[in-house]
N, C-alpha and C positions, 0 to 999 in steps of 0.2 A: 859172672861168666855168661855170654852169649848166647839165647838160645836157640838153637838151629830148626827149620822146619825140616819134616821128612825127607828123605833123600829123594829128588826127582829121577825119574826112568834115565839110564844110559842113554844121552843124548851127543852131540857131535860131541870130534875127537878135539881137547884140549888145544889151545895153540902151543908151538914148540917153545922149549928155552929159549932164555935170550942168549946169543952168542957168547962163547967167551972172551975175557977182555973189555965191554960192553958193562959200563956198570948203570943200571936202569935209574929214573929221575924218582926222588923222594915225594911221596904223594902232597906235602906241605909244598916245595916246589912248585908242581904241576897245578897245584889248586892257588899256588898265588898268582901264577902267569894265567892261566885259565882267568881264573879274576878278573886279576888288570889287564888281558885281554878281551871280557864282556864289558869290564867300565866304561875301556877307551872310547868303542864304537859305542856305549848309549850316554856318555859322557859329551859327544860329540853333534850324536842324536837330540841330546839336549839340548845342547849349546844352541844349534840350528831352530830347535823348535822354540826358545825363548825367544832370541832374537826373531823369528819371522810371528809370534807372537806379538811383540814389543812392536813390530813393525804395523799390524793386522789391527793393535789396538790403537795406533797415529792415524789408520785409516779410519777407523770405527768412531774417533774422535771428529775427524776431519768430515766425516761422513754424517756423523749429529749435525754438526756445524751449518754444513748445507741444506740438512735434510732440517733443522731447526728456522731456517733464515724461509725456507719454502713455507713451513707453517706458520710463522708469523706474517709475513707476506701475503698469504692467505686468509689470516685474522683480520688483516691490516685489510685487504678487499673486502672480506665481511662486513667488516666495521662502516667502512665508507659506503659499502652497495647498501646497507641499511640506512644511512643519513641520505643516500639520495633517495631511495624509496621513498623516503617519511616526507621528504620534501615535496618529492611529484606525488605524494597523493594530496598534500597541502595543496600543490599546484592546482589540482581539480578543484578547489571550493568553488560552490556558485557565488560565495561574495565576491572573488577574484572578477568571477568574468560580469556581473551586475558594475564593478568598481566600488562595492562596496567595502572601503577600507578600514572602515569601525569595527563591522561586525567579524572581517579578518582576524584582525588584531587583537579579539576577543579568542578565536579559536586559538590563535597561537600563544596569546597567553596562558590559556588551558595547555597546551601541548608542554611551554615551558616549566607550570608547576609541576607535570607529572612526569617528565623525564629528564627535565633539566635541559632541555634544546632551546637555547634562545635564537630564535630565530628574528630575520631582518626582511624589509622587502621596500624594492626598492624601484625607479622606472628605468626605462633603457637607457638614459642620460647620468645615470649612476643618483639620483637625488635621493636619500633616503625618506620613504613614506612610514616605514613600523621600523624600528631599531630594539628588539631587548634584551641586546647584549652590553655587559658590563662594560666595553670598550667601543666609543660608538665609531660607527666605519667611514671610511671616509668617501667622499661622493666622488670619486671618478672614475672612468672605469678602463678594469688594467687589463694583462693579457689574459688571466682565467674569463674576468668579465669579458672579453671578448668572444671566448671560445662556447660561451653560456649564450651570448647572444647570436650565436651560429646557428644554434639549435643542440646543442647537447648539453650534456650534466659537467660540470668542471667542477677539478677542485686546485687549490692553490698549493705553491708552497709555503716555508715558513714565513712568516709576516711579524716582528713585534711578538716572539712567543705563541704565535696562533697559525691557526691556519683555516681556511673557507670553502667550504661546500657551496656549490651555485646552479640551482637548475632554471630555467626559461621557462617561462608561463604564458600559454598560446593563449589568442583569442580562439574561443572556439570553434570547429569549422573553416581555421586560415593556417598558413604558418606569420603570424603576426604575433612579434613575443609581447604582451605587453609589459610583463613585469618581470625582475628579477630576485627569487626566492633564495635565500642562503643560510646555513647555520656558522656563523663564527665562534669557533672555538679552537680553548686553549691544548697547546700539545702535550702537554699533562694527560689529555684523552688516549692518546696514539701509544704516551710510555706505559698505560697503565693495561693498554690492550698487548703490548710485548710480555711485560712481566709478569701477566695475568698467568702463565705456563709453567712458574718458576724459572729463577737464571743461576746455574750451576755456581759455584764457585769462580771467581778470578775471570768470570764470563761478560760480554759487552754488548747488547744489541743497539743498532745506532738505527735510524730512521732518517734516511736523503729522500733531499727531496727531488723534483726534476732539474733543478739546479746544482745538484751537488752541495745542498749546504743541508748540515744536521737539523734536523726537523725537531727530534726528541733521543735522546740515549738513557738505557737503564742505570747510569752510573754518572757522576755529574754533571745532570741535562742542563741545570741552570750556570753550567761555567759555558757548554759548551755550544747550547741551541743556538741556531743560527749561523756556526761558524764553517767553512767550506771544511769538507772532506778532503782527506793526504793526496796528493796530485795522482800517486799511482792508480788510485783508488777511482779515480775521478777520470781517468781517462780508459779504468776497465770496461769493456764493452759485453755487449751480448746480455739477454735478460737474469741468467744468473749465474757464477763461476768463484773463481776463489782467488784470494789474492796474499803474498805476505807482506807485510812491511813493520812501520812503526806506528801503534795509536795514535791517538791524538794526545796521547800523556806521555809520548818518546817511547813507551816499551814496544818489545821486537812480540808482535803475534801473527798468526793466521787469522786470514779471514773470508767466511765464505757469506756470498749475496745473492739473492735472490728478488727478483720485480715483482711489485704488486700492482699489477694490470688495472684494477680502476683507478686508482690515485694516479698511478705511471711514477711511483717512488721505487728507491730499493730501499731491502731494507737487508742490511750486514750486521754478521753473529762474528763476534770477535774471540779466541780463546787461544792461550798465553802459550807461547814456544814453551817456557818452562812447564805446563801440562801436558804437552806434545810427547817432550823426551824424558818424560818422568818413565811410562812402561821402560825405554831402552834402558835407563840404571837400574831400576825394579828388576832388569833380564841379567844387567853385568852381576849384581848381587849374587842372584838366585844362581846362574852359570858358578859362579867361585864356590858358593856353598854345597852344590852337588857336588864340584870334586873331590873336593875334602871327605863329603860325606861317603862318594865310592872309593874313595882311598883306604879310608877306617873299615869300609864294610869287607871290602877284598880282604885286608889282614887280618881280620875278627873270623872271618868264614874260613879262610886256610887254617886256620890255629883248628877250629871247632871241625872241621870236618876229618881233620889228619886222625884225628884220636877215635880207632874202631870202627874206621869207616868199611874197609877191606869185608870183612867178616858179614857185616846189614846187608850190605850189595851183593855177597855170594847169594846169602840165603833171598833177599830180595829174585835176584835171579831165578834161584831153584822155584820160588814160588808163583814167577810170571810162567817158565815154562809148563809148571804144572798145571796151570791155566790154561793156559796154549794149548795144551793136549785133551783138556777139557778135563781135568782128574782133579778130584778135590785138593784143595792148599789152605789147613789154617792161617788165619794172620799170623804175625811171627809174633814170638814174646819177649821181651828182655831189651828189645833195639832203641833204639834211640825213636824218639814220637816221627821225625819228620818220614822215617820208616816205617814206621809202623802206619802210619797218614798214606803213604804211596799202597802200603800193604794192605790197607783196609779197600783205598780207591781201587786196586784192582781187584780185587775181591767183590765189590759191589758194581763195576764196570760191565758186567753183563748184564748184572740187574736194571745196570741204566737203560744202557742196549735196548734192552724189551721195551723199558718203558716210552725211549723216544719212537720208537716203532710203532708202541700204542697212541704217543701223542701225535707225531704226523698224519694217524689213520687220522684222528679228531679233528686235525685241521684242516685235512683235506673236505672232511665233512660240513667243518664249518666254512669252508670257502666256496664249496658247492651250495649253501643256504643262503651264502650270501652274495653269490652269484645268481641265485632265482632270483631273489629280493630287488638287485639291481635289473635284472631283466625286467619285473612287474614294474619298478618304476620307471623304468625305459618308457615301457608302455603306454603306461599310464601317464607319462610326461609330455606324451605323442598325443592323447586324448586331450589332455587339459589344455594343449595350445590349439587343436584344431576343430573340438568340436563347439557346439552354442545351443545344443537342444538340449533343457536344463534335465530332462528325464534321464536320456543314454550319461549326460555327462554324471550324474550322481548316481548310477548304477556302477558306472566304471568307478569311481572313486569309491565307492563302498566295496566294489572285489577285489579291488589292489587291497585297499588298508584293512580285509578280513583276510588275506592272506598273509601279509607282512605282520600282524601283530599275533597270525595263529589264533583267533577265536571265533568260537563256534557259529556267531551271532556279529553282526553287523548292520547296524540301520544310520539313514541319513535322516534327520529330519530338518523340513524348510521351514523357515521363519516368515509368515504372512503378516505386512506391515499392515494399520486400519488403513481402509479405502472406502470408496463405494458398494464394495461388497461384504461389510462389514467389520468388525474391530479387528485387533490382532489375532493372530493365534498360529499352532504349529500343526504342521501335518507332516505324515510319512511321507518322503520322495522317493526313499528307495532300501531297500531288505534285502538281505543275505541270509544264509544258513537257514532259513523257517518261511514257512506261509506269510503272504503279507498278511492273512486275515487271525495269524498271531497275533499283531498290532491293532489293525483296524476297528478288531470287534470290541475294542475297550475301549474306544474313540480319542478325543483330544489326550494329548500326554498332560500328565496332573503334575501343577509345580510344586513336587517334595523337597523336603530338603535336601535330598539325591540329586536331581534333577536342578534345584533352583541356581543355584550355583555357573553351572552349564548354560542353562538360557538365559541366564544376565550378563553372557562374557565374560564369566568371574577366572577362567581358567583352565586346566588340567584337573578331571577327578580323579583319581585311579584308588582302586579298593582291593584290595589283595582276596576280601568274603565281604561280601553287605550284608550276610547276615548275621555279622558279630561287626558291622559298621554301626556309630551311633546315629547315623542321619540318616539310616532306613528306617522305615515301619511308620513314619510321621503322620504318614493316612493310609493304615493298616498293614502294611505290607505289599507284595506280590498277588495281584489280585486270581483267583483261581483259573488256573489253566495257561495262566502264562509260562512263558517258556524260560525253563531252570536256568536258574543266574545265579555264581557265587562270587565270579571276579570279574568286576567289571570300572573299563575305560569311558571316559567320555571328555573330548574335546571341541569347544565352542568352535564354530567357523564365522569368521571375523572382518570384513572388507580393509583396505587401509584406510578407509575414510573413520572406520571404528562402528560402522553400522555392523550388528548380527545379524549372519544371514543366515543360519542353521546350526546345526550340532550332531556333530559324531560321535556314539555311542555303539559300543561293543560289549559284547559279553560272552565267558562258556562259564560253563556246568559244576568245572574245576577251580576250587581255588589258587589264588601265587601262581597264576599262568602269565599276567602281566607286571612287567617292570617299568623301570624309567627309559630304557632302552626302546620299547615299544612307545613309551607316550611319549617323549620328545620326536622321535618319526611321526608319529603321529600327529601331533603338534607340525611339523614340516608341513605335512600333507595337507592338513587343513588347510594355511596359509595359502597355497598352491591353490588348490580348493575353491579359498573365497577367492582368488583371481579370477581364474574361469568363471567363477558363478556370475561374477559381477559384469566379466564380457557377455556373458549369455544373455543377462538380464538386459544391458545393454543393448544389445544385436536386438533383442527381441524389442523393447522401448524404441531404438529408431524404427524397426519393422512398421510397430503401431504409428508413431508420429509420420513417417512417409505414408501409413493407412489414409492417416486421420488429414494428410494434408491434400493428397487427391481426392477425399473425399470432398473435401471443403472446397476443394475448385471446382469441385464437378456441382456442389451444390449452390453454389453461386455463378454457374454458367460462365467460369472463368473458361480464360484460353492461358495455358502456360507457355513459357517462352524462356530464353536466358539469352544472353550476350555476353561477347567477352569481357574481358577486364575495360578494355579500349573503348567501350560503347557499342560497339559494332556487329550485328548476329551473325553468327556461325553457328556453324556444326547442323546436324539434321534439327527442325523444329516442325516434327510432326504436326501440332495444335494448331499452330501459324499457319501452316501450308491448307490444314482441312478449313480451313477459315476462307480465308481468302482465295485458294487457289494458286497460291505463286508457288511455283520450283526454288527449288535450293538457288540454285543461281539468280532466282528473280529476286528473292526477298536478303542474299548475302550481304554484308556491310552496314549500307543502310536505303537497299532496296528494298525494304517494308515499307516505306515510306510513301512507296507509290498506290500504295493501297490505303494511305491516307485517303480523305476528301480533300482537292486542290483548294479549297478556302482553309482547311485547316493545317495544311503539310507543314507550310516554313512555320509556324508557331508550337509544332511538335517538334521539329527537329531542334531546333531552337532551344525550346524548355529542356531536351535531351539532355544537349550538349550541356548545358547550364550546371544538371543536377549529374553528369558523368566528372566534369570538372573538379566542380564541390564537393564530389564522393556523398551526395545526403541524397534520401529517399526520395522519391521522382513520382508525383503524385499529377494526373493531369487528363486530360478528358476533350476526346476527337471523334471524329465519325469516320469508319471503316469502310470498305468495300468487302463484301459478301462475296463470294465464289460464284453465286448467282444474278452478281452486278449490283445489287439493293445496297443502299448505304444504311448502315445501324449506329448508333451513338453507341461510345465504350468506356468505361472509365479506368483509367489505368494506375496499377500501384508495382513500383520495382526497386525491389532495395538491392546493396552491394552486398556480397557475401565475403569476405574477408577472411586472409590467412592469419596464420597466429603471430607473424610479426605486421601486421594492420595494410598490409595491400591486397589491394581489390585483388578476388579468384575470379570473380565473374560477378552477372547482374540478372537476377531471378526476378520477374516480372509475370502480372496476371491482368488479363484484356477481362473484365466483366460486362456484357451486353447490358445498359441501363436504357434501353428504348423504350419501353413498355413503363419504366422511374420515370423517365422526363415525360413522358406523354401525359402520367397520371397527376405529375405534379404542376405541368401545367394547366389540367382542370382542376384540379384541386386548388393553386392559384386565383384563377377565373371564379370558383364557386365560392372563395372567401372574399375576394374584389365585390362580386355580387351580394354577397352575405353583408357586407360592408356600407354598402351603397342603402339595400335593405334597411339595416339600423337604423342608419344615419335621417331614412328620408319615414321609418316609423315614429322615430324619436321628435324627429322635428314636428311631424303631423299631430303626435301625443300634446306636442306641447302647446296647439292652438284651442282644444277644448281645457286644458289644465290654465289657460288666461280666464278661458273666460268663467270658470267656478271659483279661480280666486278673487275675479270681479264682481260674481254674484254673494259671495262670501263677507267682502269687502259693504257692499251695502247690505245684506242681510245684519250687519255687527252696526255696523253706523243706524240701519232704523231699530236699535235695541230700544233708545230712548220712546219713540213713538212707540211701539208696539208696547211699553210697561205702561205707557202716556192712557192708549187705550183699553187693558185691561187695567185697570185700577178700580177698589170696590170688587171687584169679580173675586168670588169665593175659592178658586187654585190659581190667582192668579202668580203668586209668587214662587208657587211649583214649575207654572210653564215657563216661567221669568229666567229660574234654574237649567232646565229642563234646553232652552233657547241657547243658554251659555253655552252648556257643556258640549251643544253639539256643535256650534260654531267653534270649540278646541280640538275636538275630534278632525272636523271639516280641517282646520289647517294644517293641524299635525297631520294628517293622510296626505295634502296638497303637497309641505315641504317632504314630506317622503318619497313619495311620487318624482316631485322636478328634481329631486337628488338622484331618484334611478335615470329617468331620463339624459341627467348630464352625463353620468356614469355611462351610459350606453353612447350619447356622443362624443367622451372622450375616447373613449374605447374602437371607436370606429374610424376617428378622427387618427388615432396613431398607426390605426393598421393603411392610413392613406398617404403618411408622413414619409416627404424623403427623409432617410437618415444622410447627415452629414458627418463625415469620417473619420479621426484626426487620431494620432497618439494619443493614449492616454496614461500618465505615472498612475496607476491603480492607489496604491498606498495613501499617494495624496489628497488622490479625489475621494477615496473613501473616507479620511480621516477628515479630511472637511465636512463630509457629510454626518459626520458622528460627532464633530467639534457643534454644527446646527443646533443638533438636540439635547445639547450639552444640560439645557434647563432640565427637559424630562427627566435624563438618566441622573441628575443629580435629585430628583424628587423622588425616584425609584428605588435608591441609595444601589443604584449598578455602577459599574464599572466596565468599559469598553475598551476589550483588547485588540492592536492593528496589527498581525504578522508582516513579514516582508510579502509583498502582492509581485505577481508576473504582472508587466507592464502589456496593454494590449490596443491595438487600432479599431478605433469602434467608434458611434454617437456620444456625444459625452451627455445628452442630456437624457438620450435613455437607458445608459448606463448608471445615471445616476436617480434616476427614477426607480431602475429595479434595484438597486444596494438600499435605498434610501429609504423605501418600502417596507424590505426585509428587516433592515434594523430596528424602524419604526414598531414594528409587530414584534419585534422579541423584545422592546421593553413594554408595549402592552401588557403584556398578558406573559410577563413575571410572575415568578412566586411568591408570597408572602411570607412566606415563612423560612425565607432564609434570602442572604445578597444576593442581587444581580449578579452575574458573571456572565458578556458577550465577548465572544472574538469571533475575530474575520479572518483566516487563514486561506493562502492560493499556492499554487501549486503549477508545474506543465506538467503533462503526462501525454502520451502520443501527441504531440503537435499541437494540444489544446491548452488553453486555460480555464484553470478546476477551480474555482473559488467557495468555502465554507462559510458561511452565518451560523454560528453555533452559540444555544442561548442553557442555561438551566433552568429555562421559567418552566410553567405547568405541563407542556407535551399537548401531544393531540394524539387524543382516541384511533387506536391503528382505524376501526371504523371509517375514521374521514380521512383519511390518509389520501385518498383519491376525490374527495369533496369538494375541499378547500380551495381547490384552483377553478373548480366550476364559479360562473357569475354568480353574485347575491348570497351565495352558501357559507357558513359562518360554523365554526366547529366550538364547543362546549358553552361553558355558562358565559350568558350575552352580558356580561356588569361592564365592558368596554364599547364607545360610539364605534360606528361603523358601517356603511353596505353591504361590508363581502363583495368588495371588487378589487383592492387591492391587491391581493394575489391573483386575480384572473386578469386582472392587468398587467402584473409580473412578467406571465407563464408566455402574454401576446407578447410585449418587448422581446423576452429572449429568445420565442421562434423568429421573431420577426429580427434579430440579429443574428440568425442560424444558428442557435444552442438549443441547451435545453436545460431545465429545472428539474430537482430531485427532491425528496423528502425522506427524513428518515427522524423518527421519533416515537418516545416512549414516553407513555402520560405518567405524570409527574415526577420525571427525571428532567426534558428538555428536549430541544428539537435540534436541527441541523438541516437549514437549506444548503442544498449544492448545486452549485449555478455553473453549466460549462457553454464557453464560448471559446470561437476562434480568435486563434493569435490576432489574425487580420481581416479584416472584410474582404472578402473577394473583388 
């Protein structure tokens, strides 16, 4: 039996009978029509939502499709933009532009064992010079070869199962291509770049090329490579779109394409109608099983509800109203569960009441936290793009992220790289919550294991208590008087280059204050963080280099200047104008010009135009006109400043006054002509009293005989007899030493008086002849002399080969003993000169004479080698005397290293 809740308060008046006549509908009835009519309308509801399901999933498919053919498309760009990369930086080799085709073909075979790129090169007549590809190419050249010898990067379509990467190899400083660089490879590369992504089931990607024929497909490349694409296919337009037809195997598919813009291929994702309309049967399915299943349910639910339903729903009732009125209502007892369920839900339904009332206070709370949050980092968003003074910026960053993570305690610290100002190390930038002289007074931060972590970039710390952490206390702890920390954050700050540039470290009092919530924000912020810092550092580094670059003109009595891309000055040119005196309009274009000296104008504008042409540095030297009429000699250097895709922005140039240089250097000239003359006319006069003591010598040695003739019998006589000898050995050996320095000093004198005569010279060759000369020494030395590739340079060749010839001579001298020779001669350009090395591992020279050894007659460690000591002060003349200069650099008994630099060309 039923059990009834309390009777509720007399509430409204029943409703009336039902009429008579009027026989009322039986609740099994009413509950089956009820029913089947909630089925119908979500039976229908169904129906709708499978079908535009079914439909939503042909899009979703159809929409891979495309969105799959774009990313392979883009692999496929990948792919290729990296083969051409690798090529143009091949293209840069200096053997390329020497014509050195050996030692090319040397890198590239390196290139081929470590990534498998066999590469080809070839001249603009198509003639192959390097080939090492497994198929070799053939010599003509086609439309991609054309498009390479235009000046771009080309690639081909399919060819024979392959296909060709081609870029153009300038001479450098022209557009003159000389060579042509290429990777020929098989389309095997292309399929394996498609299916690298995985390919669905019953899926097709094919690869055209700009011909329309299949380059490569994931599914039988080798029946089908090479053969043209289905006409439709072939005449679709536009860089990507979809299309349906039949495969290349007859079946009926969709297919969507997409262009991959470096190659200029598409590349088409194929997938089967029969995947297409698979969802729409999946829907008819699922539609017929729902009805059935609301068929069964409507007649199960009338049957189950009819029995005792009446009686649940009264007291049901009596028990909402009693609610209503606010008066207590036990749940009911005895009813059926789905009653008793509604009866408990409204029974507890105010209890919910309160509690969403208490939970919307909460969110509201939390919306307003999380509404400051985003206002500090508004803020702070606003700092980090506009400020650059590293102090305000790391203060700002330290009160947003002490506020956003809630802790007591906030410090920045900066990472000081070694410099001039000594090693690394960190400092505080910037404090929150405490005195900075919390930190300061316990100086450098100590790398604990706390800490170490953090300044290696290692990550995120976060400690809920460090002092129940194992990686506190490592060097004792919290040293006294520092300020209470039990939970604490710290996150490195990081540049994108990966350089540390500091570390965020947080802390309060409380433990379990920080979570992951805080440290991945926090982690945000950093990154943010090291942006700015790295701009600041920046802004502040060019601040310095724009210091450091007006200083250096001002210290070299430069005059600054710039021009447009054209050649031609514009714009205000303060420096110019205080120079000369000309107005803007005097000196615009190439009215500077008139403030040339008229012997020098057409030879400056001239050289301008030359080095504005050729886009190369513009090195050159005129006499100006002064504001106060006076002409000054000036030497001029102006290079191009260039955009990021290589055209001239303009031409930065600097006037240095060298009048006071040439004046000095032409007595300085005159005082070594005279110093010269000196030697020459010492030397020769030395050498007229040095005849006549080896004349006196010469008979002194001849009357030996007589003079023993007449002491003979005489009691020492055979001690003076001795005595006679030795000093007549003395007397010549001082004589030959003597007319050796003499010649020494007229050769010396002699070359500072020599025209030189000028001519090309293949460095490599003349040096290695000069080493092939001494080939007897170095083989009795048990050395070995190595020839680098040499910069070729226009110079004397015979004092050129005086000074090389010299330098090698001396490094097998005075070799080591105790272990082989090792010489080489490596060169080198570096700013517009040639740098050439003689590097030996014989004995060294005493840093002591490091400065000696180029002095006349001076001779550095143990004399066991013949010699003057002019050899290198003969050197040091040739190469000023061919406007270079000689270095030294050596460490006793490791080996030495002359470094000889000369100009490219003689003036």
């Amino acid at each position: 039996m039923l059990m009834q809740a309390p009777a509720a308060p007399r509430g409204p008046a029943p409703p009336p009978p039902a009429a008579e006549g009027r026989r009322p509908g039986s609740i099994v009835r009413r509950l089956v029509v009820f029913a089947l009519g909630l089925a119908v309308p979500i039976l229908i509801f169904g129906g709708v939502m499978l079908w535009q399901f079914a439909g939503a999933a042909r899009e979703r498919l159809e929409a891979d499709a495309l969105g799959r053919a774009r990313m392979e498309a883009a692999a496929v760009d990948r792919e290729v933009a990296s083969l051409i990369a690798t090529l143009e930086a091949l293209s840069l080799s200096n053997a390329l532009q020497r014509g050195a085709v050996t030692s090319f073909r040397e890198q590239v075979e390196e290139l081929a064992r470590r990534s498998g790129l066999p590469a080809t090169l070839r001249d603009p007549d198509g003639r192959r010079l390097i080939d090492l590809g497994s198929t070799p190419m053939p010599e003509h050249i086609d439309a991609a070869d054309q498009a390479a010898l235009a000046g771009r990067p080309s690639v081909s379509g399919v060819i024979d199962g392959r296909f060709r990467v081609t870029v153009p190899v300038y001479r450098r400083g022209s557009d003159a291509v000389l060579y042509l660089l290429s990777f020929s490879l098989p389309t095997t590369r292309i399929r394996d770049v498609l299916a690298g992504g995985g390919v669905p089931k019953d899926w097709v990607i094919t690869a055209l090329d700009r011909d329309n024929r299949v380059l490569t497909r994931t599914r039988s490349p080798e029946r089908f490579t090479g053969t043209d694409a289905p006409d439709a296919l072939r005449q679709a337009a536009g860089p990507e779109g979809i299309w349906r037809g039949r495969s290349l195997e007859g079946a009926p598919f969709f297919v969507a394409y997409a262009r991959a813009g470096v190659p200029d291929w598409r590349i088409a994702v194929g997938v089967p109608e029969e995947a297409l309309t698979a969802p729409v049967r999946a829907s008819l399915v699922w539609f017929a099983g729902l009805g059935i299943m609301l068929a069964a349910v409507a007649g199960v639910l009338a049957l189950a509800f009819a029995r005792g339903i009446a009686a649940p729903l009264q007291a049901l009732r009596d028990q909402a109203v009693a609610l209503g009125l606010g008066r207590p209502a036990p749940a009911l007892a005895g009813v059926p569960a789905e009653v008793a369920a509604v009866s408990a839900e409204i029974a507890s339904a105010a209890q919910r009441q309160r509690e969403r009332v208490t939970e919307r206070e909460r969110a509201s709370a939390a919306l307003r936290s999380e509404t400051q949050r985003l206002e500090v980092l508004n803020r702070l968003g606003t700092a980090l793009a506009s400020e650059l003074d590293r102090q305000r910026l790391g203060d700002a960053v330290v009160e947003a992220a002490t506020r956003l993570t809630g802790a007591a305690y906030g410090a920045l610290f900066e990472r000081i790289p070694e410099g001039p100002d000594g090693p690394e190390h960190w400092q505080l930038l910037s404090l929150t919550g405490g005195p900075r002289e919390a930190f300061t007074r316990f100086g450098l931060p100590r790398v604990t294991n706390l800490f170490s972590q953090t300044f290696a970039a290692g990550g995120v710390v976060l400690s809920d208590d460090v002092t129940a952490d194992p990686r506190y206390g490592s060097h004792g702890g919290m040293p006294k008087g520092h300020l209470p920390v039990r939970s604490y954050l710290a996150v490195p700050v990081v540049s994108g280059t990966g350089t540390t540039l500091g570390a965020l470290l947080f802390g309060h009092p409380e433990s379990h204050r920080f979570g992951t919530r805080e440290a991945s924000l926090i982690e945000g912020l950093a990154g943010q963080a090291a942006v700015a810092m790295d701009n600041a550092r920046l802004f502040g580094s060019m601040r310095r280099a724009q210091d450091r670059f007006e200083a250096a003109v001002q210290a070299v009595r430069g005059v600054l200047w710039t021009n447009g891309s054209d050649g031609r000055m514009t714009n205000d040119q303060p420096a110019w104008a205080a120079l000369t005196g000309q107005s803007p309009e005097q000196y615009s274009g190439f009215g500077w010009a008139d403030a040339v000296h008229p012997d020098d104008r057409a030879a400056s504008v001239e050289s301008w135009n030359e080095a504005v042409t050729g886009r190369r540095r513009y090195t050159h030297e005129h006499r100006v006109r002064r504001h106060d009429g006076v002409f000054r000699t000036f030497a001029i250097q102006a290079v191009p400043v260039l955009e990021a895709d290589g055209a001239i922005r303009e031409w930065v140039g600097v006037h240095s006054d060298i009048t006071e240089q040439r004046a000095a250097e032409t007595a300085l000239r005159e005082s070594n002509e005279e110093i010269q003359r000196y030697a020459y006319i010492v030397s020769h006069d030395l050498r007229a009293p040095l005849v006549n003591i080896m004349g006196f010598t010469s008979e002194i040695e001849a009357s030996q005989d007589d003079i023993r003739t007449a002491l003979a019998g005489r009691p020492q006589a055979e001690r003076i007899d001795a005595d006679l000898a030795e000093s007549v050995s003395f007397i010549k050996a001082a004589i030959t030493k003597m007319d050796g320095l003499i010649n020494a000093i007229l050769k010396l004198s002699r070359e500072g008086r020599r025209n030189f005569q000028h001519e090309p010279l293949a460095m490599s060759d003349l040096v290695r002849s000069l080493a092939d000369a001494q080939r007897h020494q170095t083989g009795t030395a048990g050395a070995v002399i190595e020839i680098g590739a040499l910069p070729d340079i226009v110079a004397d060749r015979v004092a050129v080969g005086q000074i090389f010839g010299n330098l090698i001579d001396n490094a097998i001298k005075y070799l080591a003993k105790d272990r082989p020779g090792r010489i080489t001669v490596t060169g080198a350009v570096s700013d517009g000169l040639a740098v050439f090395r003689v590097t030996d591992n014989g004995r060294g020279i005493d840093a002591r004479d490091h400065g000696r050894v180029f002095e006349l007659f001076r001779r550095s460690g143990v004399q066991d080698r013949p010699g003057e000591g002019i050899g290198l002060a003969h050197v040091r003349t040739l190469v000023r005397a061919l406007g270079g200069r000689i270095d030294l650099d050596s460490e006793f008994g490791v080996g030495t290293t002359f470094t000889v630099t000369l100009p490219l060309r003689q003036g």
